[in-house]
N, C-alpha and C positions, 0 to 999 in steps of 0.2 A: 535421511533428510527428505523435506516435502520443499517441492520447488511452485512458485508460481511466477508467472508475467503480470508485470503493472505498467500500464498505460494511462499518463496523467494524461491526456491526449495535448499535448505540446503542439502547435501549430503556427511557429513564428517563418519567419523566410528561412532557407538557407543561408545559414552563416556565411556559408564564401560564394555560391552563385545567385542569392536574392532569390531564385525559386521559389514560390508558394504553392503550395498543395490546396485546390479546394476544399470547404469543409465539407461534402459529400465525395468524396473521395477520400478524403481523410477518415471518412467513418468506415469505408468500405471495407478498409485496408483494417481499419482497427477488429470488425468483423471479422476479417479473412484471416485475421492473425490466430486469431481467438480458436475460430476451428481447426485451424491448422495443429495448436498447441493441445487441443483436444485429441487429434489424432497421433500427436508423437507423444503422446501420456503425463503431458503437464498435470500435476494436481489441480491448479485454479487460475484463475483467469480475472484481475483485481485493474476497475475504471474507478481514473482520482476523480477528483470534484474540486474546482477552481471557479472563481466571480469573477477575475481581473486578469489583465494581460492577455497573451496572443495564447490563449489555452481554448480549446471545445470543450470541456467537461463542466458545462454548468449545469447540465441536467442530467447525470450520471446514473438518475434511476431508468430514466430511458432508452438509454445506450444498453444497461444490465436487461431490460424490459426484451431488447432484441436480442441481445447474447442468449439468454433464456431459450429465445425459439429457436436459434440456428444452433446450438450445440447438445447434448444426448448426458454428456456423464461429468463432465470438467465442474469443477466449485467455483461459483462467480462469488466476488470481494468488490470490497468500495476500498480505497485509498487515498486519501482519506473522507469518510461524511464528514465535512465540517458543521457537525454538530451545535456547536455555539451561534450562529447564524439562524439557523433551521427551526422550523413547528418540530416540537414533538410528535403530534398529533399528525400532521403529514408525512412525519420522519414513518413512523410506524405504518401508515397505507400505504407508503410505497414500497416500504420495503417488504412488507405483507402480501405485494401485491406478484414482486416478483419472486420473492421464496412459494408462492401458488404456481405463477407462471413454470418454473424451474423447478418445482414438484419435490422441494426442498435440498435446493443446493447452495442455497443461501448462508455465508457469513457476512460480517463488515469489520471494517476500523474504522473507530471513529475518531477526533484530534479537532483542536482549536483550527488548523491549518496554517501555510505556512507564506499563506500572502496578506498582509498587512490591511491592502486595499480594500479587501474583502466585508469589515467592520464598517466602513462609513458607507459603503451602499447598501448593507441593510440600516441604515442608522444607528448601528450599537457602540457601544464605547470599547473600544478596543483594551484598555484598561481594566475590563472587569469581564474579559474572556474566559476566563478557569471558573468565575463565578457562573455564566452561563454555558457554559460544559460541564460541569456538575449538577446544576440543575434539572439540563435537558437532559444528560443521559439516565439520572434518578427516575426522572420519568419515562423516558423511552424506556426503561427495563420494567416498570410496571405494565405500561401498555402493551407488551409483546407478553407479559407473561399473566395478565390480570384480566377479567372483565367488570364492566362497573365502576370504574378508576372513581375515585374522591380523592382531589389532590390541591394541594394551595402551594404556591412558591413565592418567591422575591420578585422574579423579572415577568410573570406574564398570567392572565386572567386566572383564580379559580376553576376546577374540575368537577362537575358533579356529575356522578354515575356515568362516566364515560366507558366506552366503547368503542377502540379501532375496529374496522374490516376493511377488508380480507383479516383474517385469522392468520398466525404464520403456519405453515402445515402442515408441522407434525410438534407442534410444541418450538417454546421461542428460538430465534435462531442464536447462534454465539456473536458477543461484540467482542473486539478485540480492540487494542486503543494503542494509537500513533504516540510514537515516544522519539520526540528530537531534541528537543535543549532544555524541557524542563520535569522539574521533581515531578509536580500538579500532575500529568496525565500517569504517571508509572504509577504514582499512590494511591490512586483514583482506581485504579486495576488493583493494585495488589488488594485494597480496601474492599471490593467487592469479589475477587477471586477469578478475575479474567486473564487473559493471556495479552501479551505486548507486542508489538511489532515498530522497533528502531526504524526511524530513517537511514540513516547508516549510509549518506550519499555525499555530504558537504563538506563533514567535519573531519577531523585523525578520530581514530578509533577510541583513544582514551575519552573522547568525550560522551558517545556512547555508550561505553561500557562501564564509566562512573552510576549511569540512571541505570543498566540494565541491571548491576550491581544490586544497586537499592529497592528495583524489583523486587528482587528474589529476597531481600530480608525483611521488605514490610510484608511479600506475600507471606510468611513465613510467623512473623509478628503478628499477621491476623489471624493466624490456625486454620488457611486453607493446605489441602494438600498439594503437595511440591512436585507429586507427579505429573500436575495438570498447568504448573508453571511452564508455558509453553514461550516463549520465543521466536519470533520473526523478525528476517532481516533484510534491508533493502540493499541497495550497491548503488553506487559510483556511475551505471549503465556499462551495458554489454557491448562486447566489439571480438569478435571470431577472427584469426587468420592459420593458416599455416604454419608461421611462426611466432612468436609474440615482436621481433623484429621488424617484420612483414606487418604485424595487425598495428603496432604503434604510429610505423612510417604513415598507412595506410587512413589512419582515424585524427594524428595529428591536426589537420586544416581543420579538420570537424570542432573537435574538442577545444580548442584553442578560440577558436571564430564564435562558440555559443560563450566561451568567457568573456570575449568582447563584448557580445551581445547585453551579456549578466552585466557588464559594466557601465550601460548606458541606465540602469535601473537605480535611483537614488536612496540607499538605504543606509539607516542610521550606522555608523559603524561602530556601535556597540552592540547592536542586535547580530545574536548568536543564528549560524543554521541558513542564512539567507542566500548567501553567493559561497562559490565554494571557495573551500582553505587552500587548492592546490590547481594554483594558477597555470600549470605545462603541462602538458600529456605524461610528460617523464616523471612527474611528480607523482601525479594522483596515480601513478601506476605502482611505481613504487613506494610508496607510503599512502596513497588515499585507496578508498575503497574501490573506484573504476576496474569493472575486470575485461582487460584489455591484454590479449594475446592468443597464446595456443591453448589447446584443451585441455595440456595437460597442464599450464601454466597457471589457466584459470582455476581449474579444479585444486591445486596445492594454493590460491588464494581463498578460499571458500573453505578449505579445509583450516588455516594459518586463522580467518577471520574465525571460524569456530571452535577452536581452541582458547580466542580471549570471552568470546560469546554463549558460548554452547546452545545455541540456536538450533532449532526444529525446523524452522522454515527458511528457505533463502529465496527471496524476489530477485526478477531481471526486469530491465529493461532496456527496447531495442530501439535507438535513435529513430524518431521518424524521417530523418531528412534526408537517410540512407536510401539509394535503391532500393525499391518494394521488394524487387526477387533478392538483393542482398539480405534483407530484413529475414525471410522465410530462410535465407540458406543459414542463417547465423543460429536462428531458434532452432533448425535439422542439426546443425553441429552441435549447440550446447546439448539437446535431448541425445542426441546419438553421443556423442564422446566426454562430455561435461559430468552429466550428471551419474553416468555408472561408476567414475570413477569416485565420484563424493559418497552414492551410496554404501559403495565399498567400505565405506569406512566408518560412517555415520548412520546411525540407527535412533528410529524417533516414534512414539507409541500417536503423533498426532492422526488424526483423520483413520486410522486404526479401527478394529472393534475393540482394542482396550479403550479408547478415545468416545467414552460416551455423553459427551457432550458434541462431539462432530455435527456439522449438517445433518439430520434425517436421509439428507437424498443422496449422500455421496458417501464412501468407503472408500480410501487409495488401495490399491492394488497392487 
């Protein structure tokens, strides 16, 4: 299995001390993290993109821009481009610009995204989101892989003889597509023969593994091959202890305090994916995806979640509100004791030299 870090860059107070982290500081740390996971042999290193709420990630190409220069071998990811918002045409220079930068270690995901707010500050109608994520991405896959673009759509001006640069740099790079509560982005992948990547952070896992399911039979219904049906999988967010008794006691105030927080947030309560299903620490441990405990505890849930999933990739991510040296100690614990014990078990052709569609610039090891 191929592991990466995702940092939505999350920046509200502390749940139970009010705390604020600066946002230059807050970037530092998301840096430091970065190289830090470079050096304990993370595969990649994946910045979300959010417009609304107490989030930093609104300009996530430039956050990669600098990941780019301070790390050597690690695959940089977006999680997710919210695409339906976004230029294509800018989508493609920037992301051209940093697959140049990073001398081709460039992937992305891309997804409608999963803040609501987002649609009325660009002025779009949220109603006809899947309509503008299919559009943009029909085209962002031309424009990474074409020059000369001639292109008409629904939502935005005629193309003639278009032309991104930067070029991406060694041939286009892989999109991969955000799959949380609906059909629309799985069949959007399978349709075109891309790879998926679950949120796999809010819901029970049945809900999940219903779309991942459906992956894998439209992939299949379209007559791509099913060796390149790749799979990604998000979590619940990571919490390291000694024992899983020790890490529960220890993350409860946390866990519990950002639900509170989630509860001051007004959302439809038919909208699927938005606050999570598992209100207690005790919950989301034992029945949600949060992998919250010992190494070994976590790794027999990562292995438990890939038996219903049979996922290639497994995303972490590490609370920002935690002590920064906590932060570093917990990513040391998962790369040192986490992950040998999944690869043990788990074997996956992604990022591979059978993997040739991978970044140009990256090979895992």
């Amino acid at each position: 299995m191929r592991f990466q870090v995702l940092d939505i860059v999350f920046n509200p107070p502390h749940p139970v001390t009010g705390a604020v982290v600066t946002p230059a500081d807050r970037f530092d740390r998301l840096i430091e993290l970065a190289v830090l996971a470079e050096e304990l042999g993370i595969d990649s290193f994946s910045v979300g993109e959010r417009h609304a709420g107490d989030v930093l990630s609104s300009s996530p190409t430039v956050i990669l821009g600098a990941l780019a220069q301070a790390t050597q071998r690690i695959l940089l990811s977006t999680g997710v481009t919210v695409l339906p918002v976004l230029d294509p045409i800018r989508v493609a220079e920037d992301l051209g610009t940093i697959d140049q930068l990073s001398r081709g270690r460039l992937e992305v995901v891309i997804g409608k995204g999963n803040e609501v707010l987002q649609y009325p500050l660009f002025g779009l109608d949220i109603a006809r989101q899947y309509e503008y994520l299919t559009e943009n991405y029909e085209l962002l896959r031309r424009l990474i892989r074409e020059e000369h673009v001639d292109w008409t759509g629904r939502h935005r001006h005629p193309l003639s003889d278009a032309t991104t640069l930067p070029r991406p740099f060694d041939g286009p790079f892989r999109i991969w597509h955000g799959s949380a509560t609906s059909v629309e982005a799985v069949d959007l992948a399978a349709e075109w023969g891309d790879p998926i990547f679950t949120a796999n952070a809010l819901q029970p896992r049945e809900n999940y593994k219903t779309l991942i399911d459906r992956y894998r039979e439209q992939y299949l219904h379209h007559g791509h091959d099913p060796d390149k049906a790749y799979v990604g999988s998000g979590s619940g967010g990571l919490f390291l202890g000694a024992t899983t008794e020790a890490a529960v006691a220890e993350y409860r105030p946390i866990y519990e305090g950002i639900v509170a927080q989630q509860d001051k947030r007004t959302h439809d309560p038919a909208a699927k994916g938005k606050v999570t299903s598992f209100r207690t620490i005790d919950d989301a441990v034992a029945r949600g995806p949060a992998l919250v405990g010992s190494s070994e505890r976590v790794a027999a849930k990562i292995l438990d979640y890939h038996d219903a999933y049979g996922h290639d990739l497994q995303s972490v991510s590490i609370n920002h509100v935690l002590d920064f040296e906590r932060q570093k100690d917990t990513l040391r614990q998962f790369a040192e004791e986490v992950i040998p014990l999944v690869r043990a078990e788990v074997t996956t052709t992604l990022w591979t030299t059978e993997d040739k569609d991978r970044a140009r610039g990256f090979t895992a090891t």
